[in-house]
C-alpha positions as CSV (number, residue, x, y, z in Angstrom):
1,X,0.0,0.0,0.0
2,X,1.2,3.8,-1.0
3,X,-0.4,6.6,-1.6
4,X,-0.1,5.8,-5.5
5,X,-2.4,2.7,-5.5
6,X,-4.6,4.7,-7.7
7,X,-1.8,4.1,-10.4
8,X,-1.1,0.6,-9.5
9,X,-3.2,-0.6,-12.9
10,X,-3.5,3.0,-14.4
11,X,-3.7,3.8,-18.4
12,X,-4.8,6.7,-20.2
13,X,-4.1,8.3,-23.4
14,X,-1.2,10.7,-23.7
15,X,-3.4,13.3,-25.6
16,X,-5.8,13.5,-22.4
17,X,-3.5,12.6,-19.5
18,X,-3.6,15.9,-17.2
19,X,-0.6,17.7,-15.8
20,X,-0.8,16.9,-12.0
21,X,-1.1,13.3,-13.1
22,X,1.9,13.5,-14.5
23,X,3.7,15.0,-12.1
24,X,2.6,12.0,-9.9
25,X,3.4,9.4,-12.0
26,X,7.2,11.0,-12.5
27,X,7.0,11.4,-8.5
28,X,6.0,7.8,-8.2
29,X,8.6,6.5,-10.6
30,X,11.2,7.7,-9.0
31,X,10.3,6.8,-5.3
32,X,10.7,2.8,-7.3
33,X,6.6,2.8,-6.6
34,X,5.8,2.5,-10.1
35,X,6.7,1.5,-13.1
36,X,5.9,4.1,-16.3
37,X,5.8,3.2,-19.7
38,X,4.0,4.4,-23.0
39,X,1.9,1.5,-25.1
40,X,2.6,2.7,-29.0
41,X,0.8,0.4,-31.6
42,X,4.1,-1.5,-32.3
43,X,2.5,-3.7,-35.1
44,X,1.1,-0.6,-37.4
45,X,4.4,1.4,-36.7
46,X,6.4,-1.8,-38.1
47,X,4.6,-1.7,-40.9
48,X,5.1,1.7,-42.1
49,X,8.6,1.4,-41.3
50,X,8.9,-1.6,-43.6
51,X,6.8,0.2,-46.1
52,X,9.2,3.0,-46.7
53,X,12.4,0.4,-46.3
54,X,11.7,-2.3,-48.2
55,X,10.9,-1.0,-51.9
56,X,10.7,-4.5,-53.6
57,X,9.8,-7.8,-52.3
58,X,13.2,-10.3,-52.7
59,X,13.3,-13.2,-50.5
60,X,16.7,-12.7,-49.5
61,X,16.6,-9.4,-48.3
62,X,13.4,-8.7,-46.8
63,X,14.0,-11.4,-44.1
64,X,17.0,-9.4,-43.2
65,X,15.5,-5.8,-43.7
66,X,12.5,-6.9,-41.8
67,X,14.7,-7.5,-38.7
68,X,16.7,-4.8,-38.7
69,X,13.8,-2.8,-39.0
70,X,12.5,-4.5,-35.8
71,X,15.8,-4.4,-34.1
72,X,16.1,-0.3,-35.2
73,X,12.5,0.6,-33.7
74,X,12.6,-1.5,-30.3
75,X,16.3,-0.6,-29.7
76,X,16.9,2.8,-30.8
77,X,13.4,4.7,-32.3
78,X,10.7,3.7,-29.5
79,X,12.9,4.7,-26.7
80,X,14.2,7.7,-28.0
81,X,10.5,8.5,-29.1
82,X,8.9,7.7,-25.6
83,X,11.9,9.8,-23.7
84,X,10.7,12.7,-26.3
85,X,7.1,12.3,-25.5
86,X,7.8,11.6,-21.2
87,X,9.8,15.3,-21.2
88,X,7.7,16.9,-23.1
89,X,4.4,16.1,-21.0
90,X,6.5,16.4,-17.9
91,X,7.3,20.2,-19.0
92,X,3.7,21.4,-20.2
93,X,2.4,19.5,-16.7
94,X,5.3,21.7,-15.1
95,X,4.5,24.6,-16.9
96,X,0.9,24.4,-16.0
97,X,2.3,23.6,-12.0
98,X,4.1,26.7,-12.2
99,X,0.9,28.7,-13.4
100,X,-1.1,27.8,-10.3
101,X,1.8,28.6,-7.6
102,X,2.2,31.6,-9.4
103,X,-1.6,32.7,-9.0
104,X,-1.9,31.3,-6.0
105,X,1.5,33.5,-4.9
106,X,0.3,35.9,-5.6
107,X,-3.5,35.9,-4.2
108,X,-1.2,35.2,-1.1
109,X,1.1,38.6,-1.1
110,X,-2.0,40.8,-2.0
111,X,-4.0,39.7,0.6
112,X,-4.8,43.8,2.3
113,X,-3.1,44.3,5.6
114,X,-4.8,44.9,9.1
115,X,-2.8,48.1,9.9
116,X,-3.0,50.5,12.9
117,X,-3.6,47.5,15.3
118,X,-1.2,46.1,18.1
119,X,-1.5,42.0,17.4
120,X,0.0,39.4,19.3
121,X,1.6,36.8,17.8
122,X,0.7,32.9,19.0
123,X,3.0,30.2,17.3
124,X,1.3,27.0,18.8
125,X,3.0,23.9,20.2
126,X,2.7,21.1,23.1
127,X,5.6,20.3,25.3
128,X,7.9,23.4,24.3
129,X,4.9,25.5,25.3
130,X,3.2,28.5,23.0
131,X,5.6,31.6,21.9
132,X,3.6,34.3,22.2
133,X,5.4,38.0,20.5
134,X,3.5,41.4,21.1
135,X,4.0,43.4,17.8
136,X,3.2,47.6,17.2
137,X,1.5,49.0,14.6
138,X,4.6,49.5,12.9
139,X,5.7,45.9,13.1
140,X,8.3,46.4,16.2
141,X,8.1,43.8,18.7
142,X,7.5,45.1,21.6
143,X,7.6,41.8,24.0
144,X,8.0,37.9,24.1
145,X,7.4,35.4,26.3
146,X,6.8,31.4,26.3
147,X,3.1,30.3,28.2
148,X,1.9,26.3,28.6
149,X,-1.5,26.2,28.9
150,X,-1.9,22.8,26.1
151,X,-0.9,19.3,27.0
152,X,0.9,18.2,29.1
153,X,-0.4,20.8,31.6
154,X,-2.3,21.2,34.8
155,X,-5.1,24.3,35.9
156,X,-2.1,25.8,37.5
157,X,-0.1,26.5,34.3
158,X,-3.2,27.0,32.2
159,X,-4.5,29.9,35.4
160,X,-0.6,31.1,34.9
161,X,-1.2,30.9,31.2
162,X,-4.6,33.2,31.3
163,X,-2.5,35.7,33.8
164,X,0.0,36.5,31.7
165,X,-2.1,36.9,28.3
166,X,-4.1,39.4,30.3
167,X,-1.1,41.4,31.3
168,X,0.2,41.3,28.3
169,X,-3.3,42.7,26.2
170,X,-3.5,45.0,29.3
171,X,0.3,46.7,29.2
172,X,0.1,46.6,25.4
173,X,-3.6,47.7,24.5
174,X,-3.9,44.1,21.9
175,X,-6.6,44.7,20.0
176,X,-5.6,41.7,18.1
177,X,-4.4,37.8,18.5
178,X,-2.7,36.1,15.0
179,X,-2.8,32.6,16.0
180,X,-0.7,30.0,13.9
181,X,-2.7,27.4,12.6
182,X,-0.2,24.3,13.6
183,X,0.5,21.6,16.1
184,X,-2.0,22.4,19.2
185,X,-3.9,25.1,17.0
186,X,-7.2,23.9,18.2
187,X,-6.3,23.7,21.8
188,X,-5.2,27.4,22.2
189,X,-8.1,28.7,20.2
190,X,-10.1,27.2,23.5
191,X,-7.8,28.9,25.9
192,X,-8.3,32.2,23.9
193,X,-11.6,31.9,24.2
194,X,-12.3,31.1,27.3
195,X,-10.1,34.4,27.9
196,X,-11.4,36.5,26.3
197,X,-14.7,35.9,28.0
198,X,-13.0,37.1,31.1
199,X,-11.6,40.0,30.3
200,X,-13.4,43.5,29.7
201,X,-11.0,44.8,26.8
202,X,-12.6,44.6,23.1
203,X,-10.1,41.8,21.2
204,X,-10.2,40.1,18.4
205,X,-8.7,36.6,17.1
206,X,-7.7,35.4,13.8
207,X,-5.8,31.9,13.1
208,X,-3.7,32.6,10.3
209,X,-2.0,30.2,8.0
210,X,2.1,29.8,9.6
211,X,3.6,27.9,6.4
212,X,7.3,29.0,5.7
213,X,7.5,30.4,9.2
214,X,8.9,28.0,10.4
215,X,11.9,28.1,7.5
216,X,11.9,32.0,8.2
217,X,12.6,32.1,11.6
218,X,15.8,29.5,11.4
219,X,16.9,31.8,8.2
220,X,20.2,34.2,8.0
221,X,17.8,37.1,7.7
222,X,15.5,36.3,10.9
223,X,19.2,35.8,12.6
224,X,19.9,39.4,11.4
225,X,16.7,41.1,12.5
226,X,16.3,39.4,15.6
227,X,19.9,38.3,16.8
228,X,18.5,37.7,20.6
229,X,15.5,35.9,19.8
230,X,15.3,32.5,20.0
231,X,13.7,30.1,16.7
232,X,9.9,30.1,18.8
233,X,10.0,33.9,19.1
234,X,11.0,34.4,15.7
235,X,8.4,32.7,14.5
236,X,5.7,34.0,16.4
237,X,6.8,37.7,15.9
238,X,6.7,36.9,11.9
239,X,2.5,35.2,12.7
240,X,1.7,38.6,13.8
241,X,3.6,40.4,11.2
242,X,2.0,38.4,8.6
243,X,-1.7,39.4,9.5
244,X,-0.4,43.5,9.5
245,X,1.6,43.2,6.4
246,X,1.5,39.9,4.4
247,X,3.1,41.3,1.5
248,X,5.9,42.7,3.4
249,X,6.6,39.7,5.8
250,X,5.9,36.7,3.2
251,X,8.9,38.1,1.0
252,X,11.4,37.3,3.8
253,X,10.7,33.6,2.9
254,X,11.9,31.5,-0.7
255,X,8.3,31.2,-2.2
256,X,8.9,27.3,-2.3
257,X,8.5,26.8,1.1
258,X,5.3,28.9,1.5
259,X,3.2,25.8,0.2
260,X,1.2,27.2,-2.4
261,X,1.9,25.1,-5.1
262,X,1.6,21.4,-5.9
263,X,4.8,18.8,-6.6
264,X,6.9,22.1,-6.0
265,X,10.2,20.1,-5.1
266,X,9.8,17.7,-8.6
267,X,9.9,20.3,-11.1
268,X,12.9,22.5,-12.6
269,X,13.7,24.2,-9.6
270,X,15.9,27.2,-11.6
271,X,12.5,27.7,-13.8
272,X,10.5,27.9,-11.1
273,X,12.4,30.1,-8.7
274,X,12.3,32.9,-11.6
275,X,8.8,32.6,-12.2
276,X,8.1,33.1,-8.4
277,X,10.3,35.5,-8.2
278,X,8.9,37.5,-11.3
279,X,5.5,36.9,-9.1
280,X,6.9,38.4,-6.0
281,X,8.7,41.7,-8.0
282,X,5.3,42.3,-9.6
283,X,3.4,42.6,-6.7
284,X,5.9,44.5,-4.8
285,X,5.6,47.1,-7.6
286,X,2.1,46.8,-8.0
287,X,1.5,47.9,-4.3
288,X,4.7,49.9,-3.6
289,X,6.4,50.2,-0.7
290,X,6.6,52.9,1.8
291,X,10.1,54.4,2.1
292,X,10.1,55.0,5.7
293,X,9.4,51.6,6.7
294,X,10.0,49.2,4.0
295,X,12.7,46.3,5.0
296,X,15.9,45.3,3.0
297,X,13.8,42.0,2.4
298,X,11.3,44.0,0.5
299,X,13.2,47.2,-1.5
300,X,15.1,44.9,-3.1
301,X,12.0,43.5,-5.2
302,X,11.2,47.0,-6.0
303,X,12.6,47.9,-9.9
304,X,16.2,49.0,-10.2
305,X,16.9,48.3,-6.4
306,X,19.5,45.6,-5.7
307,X,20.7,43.9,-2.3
308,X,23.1,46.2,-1.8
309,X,21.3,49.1,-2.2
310,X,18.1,47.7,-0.8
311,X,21.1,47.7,2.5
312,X,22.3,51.1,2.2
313,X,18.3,52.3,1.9
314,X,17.8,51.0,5.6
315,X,21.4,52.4,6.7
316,X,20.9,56.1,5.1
317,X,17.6,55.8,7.0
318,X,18.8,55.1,10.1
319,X,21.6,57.5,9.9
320,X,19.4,60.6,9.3
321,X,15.9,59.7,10.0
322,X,12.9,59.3,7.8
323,X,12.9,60.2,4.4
324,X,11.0,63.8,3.6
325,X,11.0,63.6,-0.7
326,X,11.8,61.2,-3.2
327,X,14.9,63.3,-4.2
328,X,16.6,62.3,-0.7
329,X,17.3,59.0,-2.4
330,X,19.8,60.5,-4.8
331,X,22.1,60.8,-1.7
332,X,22.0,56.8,-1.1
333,X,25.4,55.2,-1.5
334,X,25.4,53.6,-5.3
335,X,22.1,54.7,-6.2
336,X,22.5,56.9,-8.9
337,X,19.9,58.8,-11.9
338,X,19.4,55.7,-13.6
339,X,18.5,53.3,-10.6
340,X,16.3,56.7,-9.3
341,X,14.7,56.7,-12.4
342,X,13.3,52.7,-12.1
343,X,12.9,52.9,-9.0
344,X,11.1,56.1,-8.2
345,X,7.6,56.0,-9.3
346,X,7.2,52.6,-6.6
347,X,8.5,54.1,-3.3
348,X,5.9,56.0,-1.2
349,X,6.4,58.9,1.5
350,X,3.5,59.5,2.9
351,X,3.3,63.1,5.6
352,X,6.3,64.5,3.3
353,X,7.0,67.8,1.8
354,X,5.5,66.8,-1.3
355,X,2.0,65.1,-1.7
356,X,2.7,63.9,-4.8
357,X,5.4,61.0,-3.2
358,X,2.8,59.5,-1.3
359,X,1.5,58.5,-5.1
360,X,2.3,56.2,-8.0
361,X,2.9,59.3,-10.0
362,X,6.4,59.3,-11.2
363,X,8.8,62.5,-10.3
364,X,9.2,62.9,-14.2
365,X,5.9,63.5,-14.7
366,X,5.1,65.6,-11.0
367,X,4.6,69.1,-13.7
368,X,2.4,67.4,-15.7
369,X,0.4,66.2,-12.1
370,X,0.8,70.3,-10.8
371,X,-0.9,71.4,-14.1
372,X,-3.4,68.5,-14.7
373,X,-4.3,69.9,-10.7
374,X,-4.6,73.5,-11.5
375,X,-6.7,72.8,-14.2
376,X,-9.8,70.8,-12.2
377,X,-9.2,73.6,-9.6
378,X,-7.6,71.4,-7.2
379,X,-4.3,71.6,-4.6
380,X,-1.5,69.2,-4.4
381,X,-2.8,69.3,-0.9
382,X,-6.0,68.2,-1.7
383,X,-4.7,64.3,-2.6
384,X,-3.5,63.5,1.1
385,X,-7.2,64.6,2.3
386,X,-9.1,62.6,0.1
387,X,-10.6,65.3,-1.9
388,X,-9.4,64.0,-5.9
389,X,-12.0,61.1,-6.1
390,X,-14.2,61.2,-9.4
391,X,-11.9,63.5,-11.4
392,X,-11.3,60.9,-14.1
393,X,-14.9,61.9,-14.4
394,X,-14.2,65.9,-14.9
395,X,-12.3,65.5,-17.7
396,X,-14.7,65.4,-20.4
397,X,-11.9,65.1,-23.3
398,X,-8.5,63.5,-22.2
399,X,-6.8,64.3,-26.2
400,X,-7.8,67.7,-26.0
401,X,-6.5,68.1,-22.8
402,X,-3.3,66.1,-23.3
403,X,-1.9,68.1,-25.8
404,X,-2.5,71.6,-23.8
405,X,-0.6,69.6,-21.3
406,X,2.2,68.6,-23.7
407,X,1.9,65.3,-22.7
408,X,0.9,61.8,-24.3
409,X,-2.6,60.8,-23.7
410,X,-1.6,57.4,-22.4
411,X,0.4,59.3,-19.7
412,X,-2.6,61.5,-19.0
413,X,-4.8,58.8,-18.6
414,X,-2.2,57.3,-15.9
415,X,-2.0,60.4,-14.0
416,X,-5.0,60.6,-13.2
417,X,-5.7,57.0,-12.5
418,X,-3.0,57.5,-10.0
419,X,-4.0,60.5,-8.3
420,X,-7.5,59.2,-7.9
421,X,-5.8,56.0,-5.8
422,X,-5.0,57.4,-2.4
423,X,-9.0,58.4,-2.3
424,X,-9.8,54.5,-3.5
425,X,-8.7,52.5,-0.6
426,X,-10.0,49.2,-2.6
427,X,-8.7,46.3,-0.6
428,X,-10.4,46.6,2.6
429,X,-13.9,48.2,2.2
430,X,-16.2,48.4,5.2
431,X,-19.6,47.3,2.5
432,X,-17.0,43.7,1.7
433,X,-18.7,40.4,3.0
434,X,-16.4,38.2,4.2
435,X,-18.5,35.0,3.5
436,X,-16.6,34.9,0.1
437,X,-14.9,31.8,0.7
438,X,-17.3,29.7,3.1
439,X,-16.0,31.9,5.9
440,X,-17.7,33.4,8.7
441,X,-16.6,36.5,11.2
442,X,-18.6,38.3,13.7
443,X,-19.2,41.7,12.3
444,X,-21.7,44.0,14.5
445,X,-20.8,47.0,11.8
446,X,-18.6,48.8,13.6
447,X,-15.9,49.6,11.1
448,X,-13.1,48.5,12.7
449,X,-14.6,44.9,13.2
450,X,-15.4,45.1,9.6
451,X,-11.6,45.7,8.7
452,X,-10.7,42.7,10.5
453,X,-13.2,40.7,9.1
454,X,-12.6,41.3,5.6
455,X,-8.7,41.1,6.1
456,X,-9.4,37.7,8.2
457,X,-11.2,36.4,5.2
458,X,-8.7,37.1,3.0
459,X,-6.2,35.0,5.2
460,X,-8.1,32.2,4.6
461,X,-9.2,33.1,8.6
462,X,-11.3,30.9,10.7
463,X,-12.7,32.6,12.8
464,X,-12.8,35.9,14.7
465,X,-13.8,36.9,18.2
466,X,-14.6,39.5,20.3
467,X,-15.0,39.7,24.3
468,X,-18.5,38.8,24.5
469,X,-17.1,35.1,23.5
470,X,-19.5,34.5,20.7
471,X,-17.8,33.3,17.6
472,X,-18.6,33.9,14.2
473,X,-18.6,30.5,11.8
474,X,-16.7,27.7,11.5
475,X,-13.6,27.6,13.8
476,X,-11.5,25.6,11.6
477,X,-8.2,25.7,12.3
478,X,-6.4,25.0,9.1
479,X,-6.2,28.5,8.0
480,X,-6.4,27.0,4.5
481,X,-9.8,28.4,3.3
482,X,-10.1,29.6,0.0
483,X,-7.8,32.1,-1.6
484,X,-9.3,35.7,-1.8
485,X,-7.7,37.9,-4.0
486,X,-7.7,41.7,-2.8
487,X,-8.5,44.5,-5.3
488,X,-4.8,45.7,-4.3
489,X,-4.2,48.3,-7.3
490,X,-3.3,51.0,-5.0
491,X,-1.8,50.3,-1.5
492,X,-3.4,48.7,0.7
493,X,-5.1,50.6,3.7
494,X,-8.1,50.5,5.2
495,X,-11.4,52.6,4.6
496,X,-11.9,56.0,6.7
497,X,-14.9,55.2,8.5
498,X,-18.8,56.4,7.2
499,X,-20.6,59.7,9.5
500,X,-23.3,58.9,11.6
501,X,-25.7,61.2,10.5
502,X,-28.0,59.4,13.5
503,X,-25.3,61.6,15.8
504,X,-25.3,65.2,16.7
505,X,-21.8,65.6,17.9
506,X,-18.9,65.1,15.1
507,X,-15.0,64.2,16.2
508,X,-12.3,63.3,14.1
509,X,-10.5,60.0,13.8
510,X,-7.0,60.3,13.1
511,X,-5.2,58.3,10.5
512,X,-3.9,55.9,12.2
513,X,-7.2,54.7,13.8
514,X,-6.4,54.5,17.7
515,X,-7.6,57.9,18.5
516,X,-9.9,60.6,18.0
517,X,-10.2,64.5,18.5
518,X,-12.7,67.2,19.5
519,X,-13.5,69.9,16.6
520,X,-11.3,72.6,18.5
521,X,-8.5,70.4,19.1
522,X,-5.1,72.2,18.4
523,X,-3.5,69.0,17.2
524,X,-6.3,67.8,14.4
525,X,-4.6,67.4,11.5
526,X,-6.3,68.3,7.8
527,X,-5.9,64.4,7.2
528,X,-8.5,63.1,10.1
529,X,-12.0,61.8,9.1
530,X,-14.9,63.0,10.4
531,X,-17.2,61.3,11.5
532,X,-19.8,60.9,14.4
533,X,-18.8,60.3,17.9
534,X,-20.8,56.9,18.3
535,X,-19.1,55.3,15.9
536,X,-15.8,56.7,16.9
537,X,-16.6,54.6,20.5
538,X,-18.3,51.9,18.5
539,X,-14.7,51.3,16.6
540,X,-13.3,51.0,20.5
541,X,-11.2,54.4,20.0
542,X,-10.0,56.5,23.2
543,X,-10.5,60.2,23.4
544,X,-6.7,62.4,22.4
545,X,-5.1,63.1,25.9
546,X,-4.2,66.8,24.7
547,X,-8.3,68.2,24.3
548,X,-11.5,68.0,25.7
549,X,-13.4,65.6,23.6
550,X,-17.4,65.6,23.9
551,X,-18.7,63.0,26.1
């Protein structure tokens, strides 16, 4: 018995034999399970042969020429035509392999992120206890520690257990648990459960699919990042990482080892680690990165950007703090006009002195942006608030207006495609259902509940959670459920939440979503959304320590 008895008495013609068949067969073959051969009609192929051979009949020679005709095809032409026929289904079966990894790559990396929450990390296990990693909204971990609350234990260690999550959520403000969907995945979804019955803050959990985590967190570049930390912690800061940033945390790890893809370790490994790569640079570019935060891992998929450079990126940052305009990168050690000019148009500054860096737009074509701007009556100003959505719709003849421009239409066209993004948060929408792929989550309507939901789905989620302990659909803890691709054209971030017109007192919610402000507050920004003051409490937000916020 082997997991290829389906294949023990298998046949099928070549013309309809599919690729992941294939794939087994070769797999199966070369474990010495089976036995592959292709069944040609021998008799009608000897016959042609000694058709075009033997021109007249003599009985002297065609005994002889009859044999060697025999002895030519079973020695030499069938084998030679078979090893033909066995490479070139096992390349179209590896080409169509390589397809599906690819898509399902890349439905991966643009999953949309969960940002402006505090998530703790929970990589799962049984005797070597549960790594647990608090990480910011930024992605810095902020603590780690090792609880046993799953077998063996006792009601001690699972009382300790409960003790120090509640600290931990307390000192930390979680709003937010990623928990691996391993070994013991099912018995700490109970404990977290059973917590979060008992305590009074408002927090969510979603179990999130670990694969590669594992190979990250034993990698030269987790060593790097966290050189105190030991392989658990590692891998539980890189669980919570994952559900803030997929895109930015998956490219630490060789695509291979991500599981995505069938018979990935039987196929030309060279041709496939370009193709996944190709995957990775595309979506890297498609999203872009922001230049203040972005990792070495991830500027180096950006266009023109190599290791090296992706390096001294991080290091100029360091050195003189955050990066105000795109121009700043000119002063980068080896990255010169031409390198600026690839890589430009797909790093992101958002807050600097230029609104037109926190865009797609590239610096070449910034006077073309100004004037297109000018003309609808808008401020540069205007695209960090919000204001530019619909005015693909003002511009009632794009030739006409290209050429007062002195630009190309095509290029007109992508401006304003572009400028219309940062007010077209696509990927996370508070209207999405997250039911998409058999998945349920508990969603009450309060916008930030809904951006959870939605990203949990994405994740292929089981199941989120909130203090009241009810649970929203099926708690299963594969993580596996059905790819969701996110509408990722722009980056990623989440919707600014609806007004209440039900409300008669308006605050402000600030960008990053943990707090909001009175009208008169001296420190609300232009950039905060207004909206009504229930739904700023519904959402869970505390009042700004620096005004006097309605009550």
């Amino acid at each position: 018995e082997s997991v290829y008895e389906m294949y023990y008495d298998f046949t099928e013609a070549v013309s309809k034999v599919a690729g992941h068949r294939v794939l087994a067969l070769n797999r199966g073959e070369k474990e010495k399970f089976l036995s592959v051969k292709i069944e040609a009609p021998e008799e009608e192929i000897l016959r042609y042969l000694e058709k075009k051979v033997i021109r007249r009949d003599n009985p002297y020679t065609t005994p002889v020429l009859k044999e060697v005709v025999a002895d030519s095809y079973q020695r030499l032409i069938a084998p030679a035509i078979e090893r033909e026929l066995r490479n070139e289904l096992t390349e179209k079966a590896e080409d169509g392999a390589i397809l599906v990894f690819g898509k399902n790559l890349e439905q991966l990396l643009m999953q949309p992120p969960i940002v402006g929450k505090v998530v703790l990390g929970w990589d799962p296990a049984f005797r070597t206890g549960c790594k647990l990693a608090v990480v910011d909204e930024t992605g810095k971990v902020l603590d780690t520690t090792v609880i046993y609350p799953t077998a063996p234990t006792n009601d001690a260690k699972i009382r300790a257990a409960k003790e120090t999550l509640k600290k931990l959520i307390k000192k930390y403000n979680v709003s937010l648990i990623s928990l691996g969907n391993g070994t013991a995945s099912r018995e700490s979804e109970q404990i977290i459960v059973e917590l979060l019955k008992e305590i009074p803050e408002k927090v969510q959990y979603v179990i999130t699919n670990e694969a590669g985590a594992s190979v990250y967190s034993a990698s030269k570049l987790a060593t790097e990042e966290f050189p105190n930390f030991d392989v658990g912690q590692r891998s539980a800061a890189s669980i919570a990482r994952r559900l803030q940033d997929p895109l930015a945390e998956l490219v630490k790890i060789t695509p291979q080892s991500i599981g995505v893809g069938q018979y990935q370790h039987d196929m030309n490994q060279k041709k496939l680690g370009e193709a996944l790569s190709g995957v990775v640079e595309d979506c890297v570019n498609k999203v872009g990165v922001d230049l203040n935060t972005a990792s070495a891992s991830l500027l180096e998929y950006i266009s023109g950007i190599s290791k090296v450079i992706a390096k001294n990126i991080v290091a100029y940052r360091e050195e003189n703090g955050r990066f105000e305009s795109r121009r700043e990168l000119l002063k980068v050690a080896k990255l010169g006009p031409k390198a600026f000019e690839q890589c430009a148009g797909f790093m992101r500054i958002t807050g600097g002195d230029n609104p037109l860096d926190g865009t797609s737009v590239h610096p070449e074509s910034y006077e073309a942006a100004q004037k297109v701007l000018e003309k609808l009556g808008y401020k540069p100003e205007d695209i960090t608030v919000g204001k530019l959505s619909g005015i693909s719709r003002q511009i009632k003849n794009y030739k006409k207006l290209a050429e007062e421009l002195g630009v190309g239409e095509p290029t007109l066209r992508d401006i304003v495609k572009e400028l219309e993004k940062p007010a077209q948060p696509e990927a996370v929408t508070n209207e999405s259902t997250p039911e998409a792929d058999g998945t349920q989550t508990q969603n009450d309507g309060a916008p930030a509940e809904n951006e959870v939901a939605v990203a949990a789905a994405s994740l292929g989620a089981a199941v989120a959670v909130d203090n009241s302990g009810s649970t929203g659909g099926n708690s299963d803890a594969s993580g596996n459920g059905g790819q969701a691709v996110s509408n990722a054209d722009s980056n990623p971030a989440p919707a600014p939440a609806p007004a209440d017109s039900g409300s008669s007192v308006t605050v402000h919610i600030t960008d990053t979503g943990s707090k909001y402000h009175s009208a008169g507050c001296q420190y609300l920004a232009k950039s905060d959304h207004e909206v009504s003051l229930e739904t700023a409490k519904s959402m869970g937000l505390t009042p700004c320590s620096r005004c006097n916020p309605p009550r």
